[in-house]
N, C-alpha and C positions, 0 to 999 in steps of 0.2 A: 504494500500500500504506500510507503515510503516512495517507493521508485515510479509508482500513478501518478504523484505530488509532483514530484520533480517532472513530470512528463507536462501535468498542467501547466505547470507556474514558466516551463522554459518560453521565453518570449514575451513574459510581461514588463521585459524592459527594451522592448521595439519602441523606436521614437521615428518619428517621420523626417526623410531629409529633403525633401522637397512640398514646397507650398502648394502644389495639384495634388500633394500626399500621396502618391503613389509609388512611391521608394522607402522603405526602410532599412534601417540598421539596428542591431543589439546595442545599445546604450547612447550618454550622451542627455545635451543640454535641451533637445529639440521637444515639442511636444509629445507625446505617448503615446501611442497609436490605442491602449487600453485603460481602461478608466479604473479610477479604484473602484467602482462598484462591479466592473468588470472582474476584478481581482477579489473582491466580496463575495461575489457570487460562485465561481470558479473553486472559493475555499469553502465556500457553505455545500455546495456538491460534493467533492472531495469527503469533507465530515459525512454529512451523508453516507458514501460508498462504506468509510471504513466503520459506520456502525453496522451497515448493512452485512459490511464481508463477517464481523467478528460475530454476529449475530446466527449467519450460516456458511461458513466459506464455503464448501461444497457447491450449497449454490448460489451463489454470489456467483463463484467462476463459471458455472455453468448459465448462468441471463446473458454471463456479458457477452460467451463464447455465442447464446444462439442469437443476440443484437448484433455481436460484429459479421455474422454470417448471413442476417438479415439486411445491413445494410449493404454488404458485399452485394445481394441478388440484386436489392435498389439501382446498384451501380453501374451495371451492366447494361 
């Protein structure tokens, strides 16, 4: 669950380097491409999952496995 976290959180420090915002980069003085509520949210999920996983891991890993195979079919 540690290692979900860090998958969320990689990139909430993209800051936009041009004024039509359509380039970023990893850090820096420029505005944020995500808001802190963005970042609120993002960790209020997070809590979520890992009460969710400690509550049944078994299946925990089993919704996520048959959502990412559900949106996999989406995809195509």
């Amino acid at each position: 669950m540690v290692f979900s976290a860090l998958q969320r959180v990689h990139g909430f420090d993209l800051v936009w380097t041009d004024v039509e915002r359509t380039t970023v980069r990893h850090g820096g003085s420029a505005a944020y491409v995500h808001s802190l509520g963005d970042l609120r949210q993002a960790l209020a999920t997070w809590q979520d999952d890992c009460r969710n996983y400690d509550a049944d891991p078994a299946g925990y890993v089993q919704r996520k496995r048959e959502a990412a195979r559900a949106a996999a079919q989406r995809d195509r």
